[in-house]
C-alpha positions as CSV (number, residue, x, y, z in Angstrom):
1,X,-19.4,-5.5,27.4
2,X,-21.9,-5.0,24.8
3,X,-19.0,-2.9,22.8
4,X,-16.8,-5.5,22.8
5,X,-19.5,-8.7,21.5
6,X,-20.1,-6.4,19.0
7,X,-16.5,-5.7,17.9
8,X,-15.7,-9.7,18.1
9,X,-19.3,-10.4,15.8
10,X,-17.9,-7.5,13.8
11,X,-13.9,-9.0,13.2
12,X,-15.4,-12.4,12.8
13,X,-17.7,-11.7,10.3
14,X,-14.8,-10.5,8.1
15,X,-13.3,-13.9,7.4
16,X,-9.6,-15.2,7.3
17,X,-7.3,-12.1,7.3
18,X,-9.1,-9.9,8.8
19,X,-11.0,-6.7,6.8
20,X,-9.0,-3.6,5.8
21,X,-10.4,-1.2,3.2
22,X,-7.0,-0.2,3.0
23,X,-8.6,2.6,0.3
24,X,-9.0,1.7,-3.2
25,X,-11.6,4.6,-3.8
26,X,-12.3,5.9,-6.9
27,X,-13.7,5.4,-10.0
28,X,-12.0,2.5,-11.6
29,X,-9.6,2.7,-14.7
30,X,-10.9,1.6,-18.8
31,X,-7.6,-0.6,-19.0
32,X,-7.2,-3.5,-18.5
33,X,-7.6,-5.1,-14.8
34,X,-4.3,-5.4,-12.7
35,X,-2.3,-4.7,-9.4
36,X,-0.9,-6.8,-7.0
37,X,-2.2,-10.0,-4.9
38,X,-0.1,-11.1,-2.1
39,X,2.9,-8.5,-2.8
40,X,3.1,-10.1,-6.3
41,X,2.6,-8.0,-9.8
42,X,-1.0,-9.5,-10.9
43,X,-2.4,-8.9,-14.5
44,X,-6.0,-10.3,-15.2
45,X,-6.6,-12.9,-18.2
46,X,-9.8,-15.1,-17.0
47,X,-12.9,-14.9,-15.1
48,X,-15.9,-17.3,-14.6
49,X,-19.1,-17.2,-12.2
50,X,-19.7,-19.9,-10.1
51,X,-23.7,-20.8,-10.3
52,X,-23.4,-23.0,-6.9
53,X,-21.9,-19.7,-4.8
54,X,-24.2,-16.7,-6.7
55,X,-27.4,-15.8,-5.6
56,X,-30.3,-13.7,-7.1
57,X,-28.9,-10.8,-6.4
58,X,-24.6,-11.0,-6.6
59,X,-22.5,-13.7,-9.1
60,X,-19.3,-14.9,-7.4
61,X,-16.7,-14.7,-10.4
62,X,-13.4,-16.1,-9.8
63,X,-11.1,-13.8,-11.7
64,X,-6.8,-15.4,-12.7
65,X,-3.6,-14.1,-13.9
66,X,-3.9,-17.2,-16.2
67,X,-5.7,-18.3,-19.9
68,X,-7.9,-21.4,-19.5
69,X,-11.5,-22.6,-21.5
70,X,-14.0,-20.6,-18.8
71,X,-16.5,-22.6,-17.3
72,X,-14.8,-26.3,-17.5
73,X,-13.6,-26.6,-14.0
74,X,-9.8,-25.6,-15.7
75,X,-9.1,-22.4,-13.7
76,X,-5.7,-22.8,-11.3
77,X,-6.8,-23.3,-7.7
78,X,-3.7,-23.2,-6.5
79,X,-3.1,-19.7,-7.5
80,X,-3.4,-15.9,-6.7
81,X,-7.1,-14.9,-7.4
82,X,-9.7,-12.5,-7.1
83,X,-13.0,-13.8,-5.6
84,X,-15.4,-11.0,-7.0
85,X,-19.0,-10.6,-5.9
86,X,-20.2,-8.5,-8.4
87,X,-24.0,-7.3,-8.6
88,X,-26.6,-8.5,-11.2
89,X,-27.6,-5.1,-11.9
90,X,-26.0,-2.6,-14.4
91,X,-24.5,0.9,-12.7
92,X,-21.5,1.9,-10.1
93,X,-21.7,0.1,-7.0
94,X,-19.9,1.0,-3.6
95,X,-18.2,-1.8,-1.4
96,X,-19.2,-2.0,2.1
97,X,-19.5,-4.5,4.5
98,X,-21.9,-6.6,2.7
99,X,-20.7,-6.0,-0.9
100,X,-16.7,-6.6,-0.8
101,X,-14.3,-8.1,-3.1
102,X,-11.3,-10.3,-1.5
103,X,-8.0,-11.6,-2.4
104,X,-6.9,-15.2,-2.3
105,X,-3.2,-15.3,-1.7
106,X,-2.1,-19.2,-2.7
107,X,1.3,-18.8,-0.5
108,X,-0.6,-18.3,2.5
109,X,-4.1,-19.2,1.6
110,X,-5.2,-16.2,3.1
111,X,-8.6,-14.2,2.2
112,X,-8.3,-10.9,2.4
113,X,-11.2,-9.2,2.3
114,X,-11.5,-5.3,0.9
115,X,-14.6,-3.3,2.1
116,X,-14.1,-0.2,0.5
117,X,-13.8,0.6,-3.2
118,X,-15.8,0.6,-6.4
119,X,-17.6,-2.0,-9.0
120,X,-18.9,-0.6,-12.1
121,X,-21.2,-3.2,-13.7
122,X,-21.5,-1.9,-17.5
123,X,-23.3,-4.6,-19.4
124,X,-24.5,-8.1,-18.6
125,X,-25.6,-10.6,-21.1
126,X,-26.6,-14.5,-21.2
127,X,-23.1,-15.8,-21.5
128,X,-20.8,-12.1,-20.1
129,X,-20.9,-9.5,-17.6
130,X,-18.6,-7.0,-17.9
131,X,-17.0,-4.1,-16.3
132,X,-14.7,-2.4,-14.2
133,X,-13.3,-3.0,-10.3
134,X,-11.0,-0.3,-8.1
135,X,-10.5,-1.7,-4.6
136,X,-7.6,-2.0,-2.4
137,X,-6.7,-4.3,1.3
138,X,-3.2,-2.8,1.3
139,X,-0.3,-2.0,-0.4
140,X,0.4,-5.2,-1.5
141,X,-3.1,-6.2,-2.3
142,X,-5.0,-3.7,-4.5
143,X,-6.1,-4.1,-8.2
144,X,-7.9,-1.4,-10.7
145,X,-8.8,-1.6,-14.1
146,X,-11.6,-3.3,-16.4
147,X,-12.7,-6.9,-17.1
148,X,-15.0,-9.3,-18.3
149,X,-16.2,-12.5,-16.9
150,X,-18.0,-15.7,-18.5
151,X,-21.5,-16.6,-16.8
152,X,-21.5,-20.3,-16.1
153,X,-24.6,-22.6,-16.1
């Protein structure tokens, strides 16, 4: 019994869509950030923390396939995204179950949540943090390469 509260407390702490690794090891690529959200070629072009949803330790960057004025409310809700958690500290960083990265699928509105994979955090600034993500939920969900996000009041 004990097995299975802890595998429920376990699956339901993962969020909507479950949480698959579904690998995305490795050290992630210099060029520029892209892959595939919800089966669909995805190539980054903005990212902006949100001050509400970061804490001391992590920023919660919204990362788009699209070109908008970062940190005016103008990024696309309605569209494929990356919700990154990336660290406030500069180095390589492993994903887990308490540092992940997920995918929002717009079609679907599905989070998927990848557990497994690699954030390199190379410089942060007043205004930038920058660096470079490899993870991976599945086939049709993995991304690799470099970015760099605005930091939002």
């Amino acid at each position: 019994m004990k097995r299975l509260i802890g595998t429920l407390a376990l699956v339901a702490g993962l969020g909507c869509g479950g949480g698959s690794s579904g690998g995305g090891g490795g050290e992630p690529s210099n060029q520029a950030l892209t892959g595939k959200v919800g089966g669909k070629p995805w190539t980054f072009q903005t990212a902006e923390s949100d001050s509400f949803l970061s804490d001391d330790k992590t920023f919660w960057v919204d990362a788009y396939a699209a070109s908008f004025t970062p940190c005016t409310n103008a990024g696309p809700f309605d569209s494929d995204r990356l919700i990154l958690t990336l660290p406030k500290t500069v180095g390589t960083h492993q994903l887990s179950l308490s540092l992940n990265e997920t995918f929002y699928v717009a079609a679907t509105s599905d989070n998927l949540v990848a557990t497994s994979g690699t954030i390199v955090i190379d410089s942060i600034t007043g205004t930038t943090i920058a660096g470079s993500v490899k993870f991976a939920y599945n086939a049709d969900n993995s991304v690799d390469g470099a970015f760099e996000a605005s930091i939002c009041p």
